[in-house]
N, C-alpha and C positions, 0 to 999 in steps of 0.2 A: 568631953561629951562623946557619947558613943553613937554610932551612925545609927542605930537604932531608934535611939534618943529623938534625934535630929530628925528621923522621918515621921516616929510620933508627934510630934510639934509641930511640924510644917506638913507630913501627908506628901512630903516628895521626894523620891524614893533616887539620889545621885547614884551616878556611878563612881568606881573608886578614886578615880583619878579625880573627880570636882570633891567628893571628900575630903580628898584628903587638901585639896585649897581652905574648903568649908573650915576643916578644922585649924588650919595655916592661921584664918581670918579672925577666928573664934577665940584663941590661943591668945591673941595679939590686943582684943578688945577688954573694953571694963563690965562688961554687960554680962549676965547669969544666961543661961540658959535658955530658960526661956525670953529671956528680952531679945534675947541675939536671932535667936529661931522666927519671933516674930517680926524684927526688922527686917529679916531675909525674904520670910512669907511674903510679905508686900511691898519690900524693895526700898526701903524708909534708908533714908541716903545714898540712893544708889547701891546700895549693898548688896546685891542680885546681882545686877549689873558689873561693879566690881571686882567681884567673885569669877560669872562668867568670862569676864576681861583675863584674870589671871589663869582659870584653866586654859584655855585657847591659849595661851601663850605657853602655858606649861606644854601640851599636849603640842605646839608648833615645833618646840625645844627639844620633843621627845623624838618625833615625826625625821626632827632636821640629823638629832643624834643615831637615829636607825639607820638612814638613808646613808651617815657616815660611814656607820660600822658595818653596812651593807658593801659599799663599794668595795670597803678594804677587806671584806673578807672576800668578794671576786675576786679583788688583783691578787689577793694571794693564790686565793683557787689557781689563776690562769699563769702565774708564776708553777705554780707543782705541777701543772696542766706540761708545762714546758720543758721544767726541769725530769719529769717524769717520762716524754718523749726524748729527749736526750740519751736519756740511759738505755731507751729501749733501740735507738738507733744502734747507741755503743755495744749493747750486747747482743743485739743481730749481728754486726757486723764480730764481734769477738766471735761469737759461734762459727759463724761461715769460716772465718779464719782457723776455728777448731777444725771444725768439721775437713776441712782442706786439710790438715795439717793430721785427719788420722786416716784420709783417704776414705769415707763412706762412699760405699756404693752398692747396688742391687746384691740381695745373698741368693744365692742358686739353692737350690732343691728348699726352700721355705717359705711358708704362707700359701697366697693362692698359685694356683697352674695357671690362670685363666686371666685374660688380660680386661682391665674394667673395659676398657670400648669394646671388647665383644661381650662381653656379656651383656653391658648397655644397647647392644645392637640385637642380643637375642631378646632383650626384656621388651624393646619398644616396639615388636612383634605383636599383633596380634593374639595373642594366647595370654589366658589367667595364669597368675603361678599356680602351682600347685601345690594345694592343702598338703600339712603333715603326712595323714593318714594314706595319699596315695603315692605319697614320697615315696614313704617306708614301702610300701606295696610292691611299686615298682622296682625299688633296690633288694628287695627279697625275690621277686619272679626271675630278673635279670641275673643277679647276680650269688645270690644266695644268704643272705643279711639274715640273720634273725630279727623280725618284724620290733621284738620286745625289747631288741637291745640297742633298736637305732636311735639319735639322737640328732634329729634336724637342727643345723646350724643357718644360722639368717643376718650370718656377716663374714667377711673374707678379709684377710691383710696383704698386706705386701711388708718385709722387713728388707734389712740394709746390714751390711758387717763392715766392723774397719782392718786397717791391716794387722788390728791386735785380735782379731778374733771376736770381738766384742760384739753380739747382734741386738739392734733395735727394731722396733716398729716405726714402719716409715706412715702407712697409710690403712683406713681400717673401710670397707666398704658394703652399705648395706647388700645382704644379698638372699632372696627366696628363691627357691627352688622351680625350675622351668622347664618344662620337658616339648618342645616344639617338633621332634622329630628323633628317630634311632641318633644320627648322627650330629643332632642339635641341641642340646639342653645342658643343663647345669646344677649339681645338687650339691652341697658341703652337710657333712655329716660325720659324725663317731660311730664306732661301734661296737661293743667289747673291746675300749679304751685306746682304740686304733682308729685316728685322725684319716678322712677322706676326702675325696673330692670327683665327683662324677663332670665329666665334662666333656661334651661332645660325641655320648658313649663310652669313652675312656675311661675308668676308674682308677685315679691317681694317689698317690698318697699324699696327705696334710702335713706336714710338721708348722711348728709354731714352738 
């Protein structure tokens, strides 16, 4: 009998899981169709009743097997959870052991000039950054930039070299452009493909 069937006859419309009892009970009986349909309609031996008894039980059986396969899939989560800080303990600690072992340390003449606490000390100043437009303005009157070819940068690095020569990037730092005074500001910028850095007045060169 098809669920179709079954809610033309009786006009009540189960969900899948008492269907599929419905049809468990149906399966099992000597009754056609409609004799079964109508026994259910109005419960003629408990057979409503019945029925509802075995979903409930089915859907307790379902409820109790999720709950199962619930738990065991947390313990495993909280096993990988584990297993997975492990490894990151072991491979911090192999890195530092790297890192010691090729001697990193600060690289001279690369990245920024400018140390982040003073520029954090000129930023919490009083004063707006300043726009692109008066960036450039400013490094063409001071200094002589072609307006068209500069290129405002708005982050600074610090890099590291080991004793092999090898340079990384240690740290990467937002950075706008600030101009608080002749001898207080801070701009990073290209210019005709020559890395800069304006700082404190000074105009330094960039490399990276």
């Amino acid at each position: 009998m098809l669920i179709s069937e079954f809610e033309n006859l009786t006009g009540i419309y189960p969900s899948a899981n008492q269907y599929s009892v419905i049809e468990r009970f149906y399966s099992e009986s000597k009754e056609d169709k409609h004799e079964f349909c109508e026994k259910y309609k109005f419960n003629a031996d408990f057979l409503a009743e019945r029925i509802q008894t075995a979903v409930n039980k089915l859907e307790q059986e379902r409820e109790k097997d999720f709950a199962s396969r619930l738990y065991e899939l947390n313990s495993r989560i909280e096993e990988l959870e584990k297993a997975l800080e492990r490894e990151q303990k072991t491979s911090a600690h192999l890195r530092t052991q790297l890192d010691e072992e090729l001697d990193w340390h600060p690289a001279e003449h690369t990245g920024t000039n400018m140390k982040q606490s003073d520029y954090e000390e000129l930023a919490s100043q009083r004063v707006a950054p300043e726009d692109e437009e008066n960036a450039k303005y400013m490094l063409s009157s001071l200094f002589g930039f072609i307006e068209d070819l500069i290129v405002i940068h708005h982050h600074a690095e610090t890099f590291e070299v080991n004793k092999y020569h090898r340079i990384r990037r240690k740290e990467t730092y937002q950075r706008d452009p600030y101009y608080a005074a002749s001898d207080w500001n801070y701009i990073r910028f290209d210019c005709a493909g020559m890395q800069w850095e304006l700082v404190n007045g000074e105009l330094l060169s960039y490399e990276d």
